[in-house]
N, C-alpha and C positions, 0 to 999 in steps of 0.2 A: 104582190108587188111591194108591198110595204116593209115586207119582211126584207125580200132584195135591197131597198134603199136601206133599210138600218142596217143592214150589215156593211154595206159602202160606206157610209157613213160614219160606222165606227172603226172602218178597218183604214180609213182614210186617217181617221181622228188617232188611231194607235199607234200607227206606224209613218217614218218620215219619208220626202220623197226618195232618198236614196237606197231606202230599206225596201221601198215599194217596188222598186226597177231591179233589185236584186231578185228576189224575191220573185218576181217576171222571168228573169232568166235563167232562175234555178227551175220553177214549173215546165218552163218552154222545154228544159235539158230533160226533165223527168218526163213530158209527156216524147218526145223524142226515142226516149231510152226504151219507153213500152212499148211503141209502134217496135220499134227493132228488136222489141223479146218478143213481140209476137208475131215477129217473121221467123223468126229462129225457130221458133216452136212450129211454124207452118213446115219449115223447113224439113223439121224433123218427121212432122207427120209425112208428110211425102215422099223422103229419103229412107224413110226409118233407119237414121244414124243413131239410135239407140245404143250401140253396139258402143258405139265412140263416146259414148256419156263422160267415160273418166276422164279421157282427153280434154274433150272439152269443159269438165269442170278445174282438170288441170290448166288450161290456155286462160279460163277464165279469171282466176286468179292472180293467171301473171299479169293477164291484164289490167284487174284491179289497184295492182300492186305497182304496175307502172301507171297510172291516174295519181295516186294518192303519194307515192313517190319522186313525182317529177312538180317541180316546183311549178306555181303559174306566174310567167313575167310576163304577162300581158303578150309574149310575141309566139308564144306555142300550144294560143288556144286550140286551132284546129286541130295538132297532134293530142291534145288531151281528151278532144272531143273523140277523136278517131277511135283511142283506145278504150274509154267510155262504151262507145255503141258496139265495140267488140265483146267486150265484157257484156250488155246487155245482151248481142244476139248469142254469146255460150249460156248464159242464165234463159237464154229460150229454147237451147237446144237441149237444155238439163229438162226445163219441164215438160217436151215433149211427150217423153213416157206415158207423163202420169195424163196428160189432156188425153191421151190416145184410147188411154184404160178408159178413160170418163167416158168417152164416146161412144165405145162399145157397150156399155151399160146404160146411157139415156144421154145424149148429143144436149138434151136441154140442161144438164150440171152447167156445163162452158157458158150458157148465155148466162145463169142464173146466178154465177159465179165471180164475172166480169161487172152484172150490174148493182151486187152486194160488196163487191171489193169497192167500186167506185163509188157504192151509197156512203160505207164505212169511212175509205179514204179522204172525203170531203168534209163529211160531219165531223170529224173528227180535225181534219185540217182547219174547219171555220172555227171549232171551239178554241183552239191553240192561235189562232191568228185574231180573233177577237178578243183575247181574254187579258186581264192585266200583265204590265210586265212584266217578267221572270217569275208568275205562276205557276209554268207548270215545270220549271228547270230544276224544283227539289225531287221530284220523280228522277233526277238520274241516279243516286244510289241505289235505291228500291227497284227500280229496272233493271240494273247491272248484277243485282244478287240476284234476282229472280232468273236472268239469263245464265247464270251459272248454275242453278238449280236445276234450269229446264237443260242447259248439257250432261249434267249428272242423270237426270234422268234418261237421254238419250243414250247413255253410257250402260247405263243399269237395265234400261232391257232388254241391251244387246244379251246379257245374259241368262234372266230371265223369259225375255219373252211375252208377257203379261201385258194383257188389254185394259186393265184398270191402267198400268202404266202407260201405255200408251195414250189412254183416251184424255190421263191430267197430260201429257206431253202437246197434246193437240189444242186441248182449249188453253190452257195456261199461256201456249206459244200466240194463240189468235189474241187473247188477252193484253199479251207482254208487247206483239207487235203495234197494237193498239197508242199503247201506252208511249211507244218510243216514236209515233207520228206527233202526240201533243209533245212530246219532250223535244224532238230532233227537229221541228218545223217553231220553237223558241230558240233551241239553240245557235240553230241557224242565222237566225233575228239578231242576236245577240253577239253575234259574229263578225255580224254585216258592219255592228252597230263600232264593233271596235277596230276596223278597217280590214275585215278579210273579206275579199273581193272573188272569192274562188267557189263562184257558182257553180263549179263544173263538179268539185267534190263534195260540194254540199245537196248537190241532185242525187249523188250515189245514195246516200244515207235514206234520204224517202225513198228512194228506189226500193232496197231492198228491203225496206218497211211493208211496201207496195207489194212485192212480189210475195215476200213470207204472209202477208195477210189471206190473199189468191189463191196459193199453194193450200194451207191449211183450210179455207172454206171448198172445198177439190175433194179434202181426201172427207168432208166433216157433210157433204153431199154425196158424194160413192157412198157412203158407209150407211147413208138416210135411208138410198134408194136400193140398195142391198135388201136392208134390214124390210122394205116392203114389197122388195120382190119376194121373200124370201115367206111374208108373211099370207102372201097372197095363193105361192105355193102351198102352203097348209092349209089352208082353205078349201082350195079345190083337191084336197085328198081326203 
């Protein structure tokens, strides 16, 4: 309990009231955002529109692109919010697949997955919302090279092939997305602070923080529960 009031306390004492209400309405967008990825992904597992993945990573995009694109004048939130939770429910139909694969292998990855994304996602959001002003906003060069590294590397073992490459592509990326929850939930702050009012595209940014974190603890539990199915199998031979 005590722990609860100090961090009220300090997150009251760090931030102003109007950073605090923003702040509310960016959360409310992003917890919104993930109910609607994770109907998409429902969706997916029942339709098995896997087939339609590219489409809908293509639709998703436009989508994104018309959020980020379209100005907010205070009179076309709903239209922003619309194309938001559209973009969210393609980002849930994109990870159907892989929830699908998970299930078939141990149903308990998905629960185990959701409540290590949200252990992650929070500790990590109280340290960045508790922590002095503009601390962690030198992280963004150091993020920005490391995410063109980790595309280099997704580029390079399109060709090779190779599990050491892959296996730095997985943690680096759990890592990097990490890093860009403390960085993107200050900059956001910082936003707010100099009169950008546009909670709607500052929910995307955790989002997809949110989701890249999920996604990578998915494939970083298949590969656990593989590795002791597989061990188990030797055993009994």
């Amino acid at each position: 309990m005590a722990t609860f009031s100090n961090f009220f306390r300090d997150f009251n004492r760090a931030l102003e009231p109007p950073v605090r209400q923003h702040l509310t309405n960016v959360y409310a967008c992003l917890a919104l955002s993930t109910v609607v990825a994770g109907f998409g992904a429902y969706v997916d597992l029942v339709t098995k529109l896997s087939s339609t993945s590219f489409i809908a990573a293509i639709a998703g995009v436009g989508l994104l692109l018309g959020v980020t694109s379209t100005h907010d004048n205070g009179k076309n939130r709903y239209l922003r919010l619309g194309l938001l939770l559209g973009f969210s429910f393609c980002s849930g139909l994109g990870l159907g697949t892989l929830i699908d694969y998970a299930i078939t292998i141990n149903p308990s990855i998905i629960v185990t997955a959701l409540i290590s994304t949200a252990a992650i996602f929070i500790c990590f959001s109280v340290a960045s919302l508790t922590a002095e002003r503009g601390r962690w906003l030198y992280l963004g060069g150091t993020l920005m090279t490391f995410l063109a590294v980790l595309i280099g590397l997704s580029f390079a073992n399109i060709f090779f092939g190779s599990q050491l490459l892959f296996q730095t592509y997985l943690y680096l990326g759990l890592a990097l997305m990490c890093g860009f929850v403390l960085y993107d939930t200050q900059l956001i702050i910082e936003k707010r602070r100099h009169g950008d009012k546009d909670f709607i595209s500052h929910s995307i940014d955790l989002f997809v923080d949110l989701l890249g974190i999920f996604r990578r603890i998915v494939i970083i539990l298949i590969q656990k529960e593989q590795q002791q199915q597989q061990s188990k199998k030797k055993r009994k031979n």
